[in-house]
C-alpha positions in Angstrom: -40.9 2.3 -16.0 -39.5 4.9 -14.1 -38.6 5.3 -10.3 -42.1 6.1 -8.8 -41.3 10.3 -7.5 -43.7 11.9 -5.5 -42.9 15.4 -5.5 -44.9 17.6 -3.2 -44.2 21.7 -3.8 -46.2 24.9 -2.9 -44.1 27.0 -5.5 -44.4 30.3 -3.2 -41.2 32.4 -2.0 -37.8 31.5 -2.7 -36.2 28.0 -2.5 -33.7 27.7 -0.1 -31.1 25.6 -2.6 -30.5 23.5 -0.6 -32.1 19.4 -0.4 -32.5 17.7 3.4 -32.6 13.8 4.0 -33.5 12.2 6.9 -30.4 11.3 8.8 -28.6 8.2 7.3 -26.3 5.7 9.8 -22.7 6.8 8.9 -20.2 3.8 7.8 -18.2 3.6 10.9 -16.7 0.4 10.9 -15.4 1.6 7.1 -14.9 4.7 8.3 -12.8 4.3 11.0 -10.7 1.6 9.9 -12.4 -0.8 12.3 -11.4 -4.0 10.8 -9.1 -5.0 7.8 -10.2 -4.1 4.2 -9.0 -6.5 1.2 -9.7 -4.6 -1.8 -9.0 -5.8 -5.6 -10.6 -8.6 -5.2 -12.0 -9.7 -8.7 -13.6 -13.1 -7.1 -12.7 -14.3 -4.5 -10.3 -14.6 -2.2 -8.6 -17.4 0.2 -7.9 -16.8 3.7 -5.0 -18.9 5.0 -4.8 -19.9 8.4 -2.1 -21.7 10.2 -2.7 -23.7 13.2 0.2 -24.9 15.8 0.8 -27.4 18.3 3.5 -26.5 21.1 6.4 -25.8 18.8 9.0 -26.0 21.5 10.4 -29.5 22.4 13.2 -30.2 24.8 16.6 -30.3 22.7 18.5 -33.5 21.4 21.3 -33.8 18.4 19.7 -34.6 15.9 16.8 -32.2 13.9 13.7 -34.3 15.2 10.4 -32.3 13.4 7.6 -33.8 16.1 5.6 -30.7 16.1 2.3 -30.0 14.1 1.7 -27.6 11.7 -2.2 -27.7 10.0 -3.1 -25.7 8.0 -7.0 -24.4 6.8 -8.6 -21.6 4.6 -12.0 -19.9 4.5 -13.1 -18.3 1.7 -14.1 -14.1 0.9 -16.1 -14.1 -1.8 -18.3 -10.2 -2.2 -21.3 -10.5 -3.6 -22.1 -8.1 -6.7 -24.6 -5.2 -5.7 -26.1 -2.4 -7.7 -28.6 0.9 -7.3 -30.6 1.4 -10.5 -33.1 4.3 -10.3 -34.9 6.1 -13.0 -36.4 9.6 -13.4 -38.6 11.6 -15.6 -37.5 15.0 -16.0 -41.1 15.9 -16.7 -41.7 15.8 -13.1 -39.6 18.6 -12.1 -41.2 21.3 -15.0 -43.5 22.6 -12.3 -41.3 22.3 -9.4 -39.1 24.9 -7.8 -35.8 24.2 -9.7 -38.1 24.2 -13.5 -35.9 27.5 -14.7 -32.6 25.7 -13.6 -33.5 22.6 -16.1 -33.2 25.5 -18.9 -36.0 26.6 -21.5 -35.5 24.0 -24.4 -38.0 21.0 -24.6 -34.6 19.2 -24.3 -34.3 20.0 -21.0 -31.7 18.6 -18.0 -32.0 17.2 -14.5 -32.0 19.9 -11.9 -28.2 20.6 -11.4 -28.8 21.0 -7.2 -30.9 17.9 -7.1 -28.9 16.2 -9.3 -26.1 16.9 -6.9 -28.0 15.7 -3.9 -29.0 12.6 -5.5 -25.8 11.3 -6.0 -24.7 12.1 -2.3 -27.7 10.6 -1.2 -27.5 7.3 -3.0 -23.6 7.3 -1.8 -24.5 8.3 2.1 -27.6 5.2 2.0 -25.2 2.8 0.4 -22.9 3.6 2.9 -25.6 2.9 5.4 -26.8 -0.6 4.1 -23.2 -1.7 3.8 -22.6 -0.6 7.6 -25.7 -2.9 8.2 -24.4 -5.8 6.4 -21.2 -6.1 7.5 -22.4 -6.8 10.8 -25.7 -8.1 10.6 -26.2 -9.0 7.3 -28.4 -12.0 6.0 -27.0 -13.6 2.8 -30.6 -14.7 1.7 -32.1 -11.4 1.8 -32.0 -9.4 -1.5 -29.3 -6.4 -1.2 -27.9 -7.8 1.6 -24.8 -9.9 2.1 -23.4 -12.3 5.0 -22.6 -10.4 7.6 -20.4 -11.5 10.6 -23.2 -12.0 13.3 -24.5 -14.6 10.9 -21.2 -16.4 10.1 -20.2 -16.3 13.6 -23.2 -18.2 14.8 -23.1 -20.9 12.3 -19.5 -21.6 13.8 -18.8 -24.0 16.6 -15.4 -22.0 17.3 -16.9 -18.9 18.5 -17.1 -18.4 21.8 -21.0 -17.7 22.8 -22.0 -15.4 25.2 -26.1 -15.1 26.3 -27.0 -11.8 25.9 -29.2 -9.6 28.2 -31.3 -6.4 27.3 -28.6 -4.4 28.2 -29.3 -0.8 30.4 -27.0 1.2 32.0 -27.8 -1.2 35.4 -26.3 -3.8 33.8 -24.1 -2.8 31.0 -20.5 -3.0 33.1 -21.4 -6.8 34.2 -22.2 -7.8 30.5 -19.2 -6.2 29.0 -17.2 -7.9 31.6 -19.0 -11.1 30.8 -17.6 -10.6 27.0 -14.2 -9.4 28.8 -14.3 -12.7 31.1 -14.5 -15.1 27.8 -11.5 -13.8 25.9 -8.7 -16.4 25.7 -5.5 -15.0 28.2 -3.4 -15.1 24.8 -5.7 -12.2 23.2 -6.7 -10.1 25.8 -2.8 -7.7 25.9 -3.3 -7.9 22.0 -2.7 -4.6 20.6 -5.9 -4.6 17.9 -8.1 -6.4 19.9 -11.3 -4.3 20.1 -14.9 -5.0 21.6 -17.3 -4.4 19.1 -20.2 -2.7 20.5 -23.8 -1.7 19.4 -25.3 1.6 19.9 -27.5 1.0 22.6 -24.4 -1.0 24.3 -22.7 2.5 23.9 -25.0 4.3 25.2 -25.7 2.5 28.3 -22.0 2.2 28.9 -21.5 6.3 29.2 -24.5 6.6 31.1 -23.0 4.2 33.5 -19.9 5.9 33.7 -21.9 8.9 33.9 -22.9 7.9 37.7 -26.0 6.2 36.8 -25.1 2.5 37.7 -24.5 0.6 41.5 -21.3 -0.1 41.1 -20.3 4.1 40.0 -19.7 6.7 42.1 -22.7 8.8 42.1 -21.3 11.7 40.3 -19.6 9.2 37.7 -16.2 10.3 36.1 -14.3 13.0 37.5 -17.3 13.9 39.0 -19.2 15.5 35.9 -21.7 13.3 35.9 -23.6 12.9 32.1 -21.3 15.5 30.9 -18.4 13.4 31.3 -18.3 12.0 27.4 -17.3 14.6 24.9 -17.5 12.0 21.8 -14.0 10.7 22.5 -12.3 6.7 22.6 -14.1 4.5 24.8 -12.6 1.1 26.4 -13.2 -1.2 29.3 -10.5 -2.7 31.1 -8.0 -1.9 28.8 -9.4 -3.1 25.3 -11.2 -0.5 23.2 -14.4 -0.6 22.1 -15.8 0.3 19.0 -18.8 1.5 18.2 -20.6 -0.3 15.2 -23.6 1.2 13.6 -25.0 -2.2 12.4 -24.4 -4.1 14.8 -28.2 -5.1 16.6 -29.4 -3.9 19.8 -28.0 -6.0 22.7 -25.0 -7.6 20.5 -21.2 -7.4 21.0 -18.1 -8.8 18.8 -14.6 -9.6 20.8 -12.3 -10.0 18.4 -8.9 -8.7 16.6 -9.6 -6.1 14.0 -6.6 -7.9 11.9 -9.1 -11.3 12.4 -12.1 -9.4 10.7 -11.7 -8.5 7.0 -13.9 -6.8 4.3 -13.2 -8.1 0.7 -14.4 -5.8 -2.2 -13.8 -5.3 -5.8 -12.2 -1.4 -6.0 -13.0 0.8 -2.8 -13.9 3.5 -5.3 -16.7 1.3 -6.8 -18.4 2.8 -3.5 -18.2 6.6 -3.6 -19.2 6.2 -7.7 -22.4 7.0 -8.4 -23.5 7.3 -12.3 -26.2 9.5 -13.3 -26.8 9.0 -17.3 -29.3 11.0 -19.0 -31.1 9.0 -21.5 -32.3 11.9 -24.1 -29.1 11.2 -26.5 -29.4 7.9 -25.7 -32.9 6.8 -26.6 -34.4 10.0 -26.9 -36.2 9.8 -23.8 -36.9 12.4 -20.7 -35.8 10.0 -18.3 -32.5 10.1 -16.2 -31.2 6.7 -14.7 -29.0 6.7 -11.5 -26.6 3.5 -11.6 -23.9 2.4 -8.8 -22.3 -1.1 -9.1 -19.8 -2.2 -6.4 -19.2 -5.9 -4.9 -18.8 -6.6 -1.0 -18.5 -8.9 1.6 -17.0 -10.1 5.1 -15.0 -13.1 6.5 -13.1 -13.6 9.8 -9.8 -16.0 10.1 -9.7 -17.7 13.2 -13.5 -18.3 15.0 -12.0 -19.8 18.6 -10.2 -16.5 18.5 -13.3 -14.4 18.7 -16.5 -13.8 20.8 -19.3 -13.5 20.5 -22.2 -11.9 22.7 -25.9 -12.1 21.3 
């Protein structure tokens, strides 16, 4: 059975060539290199981590090993995903692009929407994968575990109660993140607040002037016009805008304490499109993308976590 298409066309003037989706969340944390990709990963994968007491002991003459050493793992395991779609190419004789599928009855797949389709099926992978790294539910289908989940089912992580955060309140709530990082991580050079969009938001609008504790005319004194798109940070650690992260929900954390396993990272820009006529003599034309992905973190009394 094929991919339900619904195909609406007035077949009047001439077609643009060009195809327009709706606009898709862009893999930033990927993207940007916001935490620490593990790729080759056929399996799974086992994350050491080593745990010290205080390793310095006043001297004697003899070699006298007191200290502690412990020593745990967690596990990154991806789960296995896939995109199957399937098309008639008897849908498209009577649309705009019919003359581009060519005049035999053993016709192609429009070659423009052909090449939109596999950019669109790229872009919304993309998107879901942005979603499920951070706030991912391992029992929903097409999702995997992301870290909001893992963190909360961990008695390491710091909590934090969050607020409906507005640009009133936004600098206190940072700081409330800022307040529960541990004195040995806050100087640390990858140590990055992990923000949501409406955290973001709120934040330059602050900065903008629009918040008590801001000069009226915010920074520099250009009021909203102050943000051009560029780095954010607060108190000295940088902040990081995630996509999928939820409304109201921040990460503290290490970006080299955060790590996304996968199989190859070119499983993820693939995207197959296999036309079934010299196959099994059919008209229909099946889209296929297969990749495997997942998250994990190392130490959880090492991270934050507001929501």
């Amino acid at each position: 059975m094929a991919t339900t298409n619904s195909i609406t066309t007035t077949y009047a003037g001439e077609f643009a060539g060009e195809y327009i989706s709706a606009a898709l969340l862009s893999g930033s944390t990927l993207d940007n290199g916001l935490i620490t990709v593990k790729p080759n990963i056929k399996f799974k994968e086992v994350i050491k981590k080593v745990s010290t007491d205080d390793i310095v002991k006043d001297a004697t003459c003899d070699f006298d090993p007191t200290s502690a050493i412990t020593l745990t793992e967690r596990i990154l395991q991806p789960d296995f995903q896939q995109v199957n779609l399937q098309l008639c190419k008897k849908d498209f004789h009577n649309d705009w692009e019919a003359v581009q599928m060519g005049y035999s009855a053993f016709d192609s797949l429009p070659p423009s929407f052909a090449d939109f389709l596999i950019g669109h099926v790229a872009a919304k992978v993309a998107q879901r994968t942005e979603q499920s790294i951070w706030n991912g539910a391992a029992a929903t289908a097409g999702q995997f575990g992301g870290f909001k989940e893992l963190l909360l089912a961990d008695g390491d992580v710091t909590d934090v109660a969050a607020s409906t955060v507005t640009s009133g309140n936004v600098i206190a709530q940072i700081g409330s993140v800022v307040d529960a990082i541990g004195s040995s991580l806050y100087t640390s050079e990858d140590m990055y607040i992990y923000v949501s969009q409406n955290v973001a938001r709120a934040y330059v609008r602050a900065l903008g002037g629009f918040a008590t504790n801001v000069g009226a005319a915010g920074i520099n004194a250009d009021g909203t016009q102050w943000y051009t798109g560029g780095t954010l940070s607060f108190d000295g650690i940088k902040i990081a805008v995630a996509n999928g992260l939820a409304d109201n929900t921040m990460v503290a954390a290490e970006k080299s304490n955060l790590y996304f396993g996968t199989g190859l990272l070119a499983d993820h820009n693939e995207v197959k499109v296999i036309d079934m006529a010299d196959i099994d003599g059919s008209q229909n034309v099946r889209v296929v993308m297969r990749f495997t992905a997942g998250v994990q973190y190392g130490i959880g009394s090492d991270i934050v976590l507001y929501s």
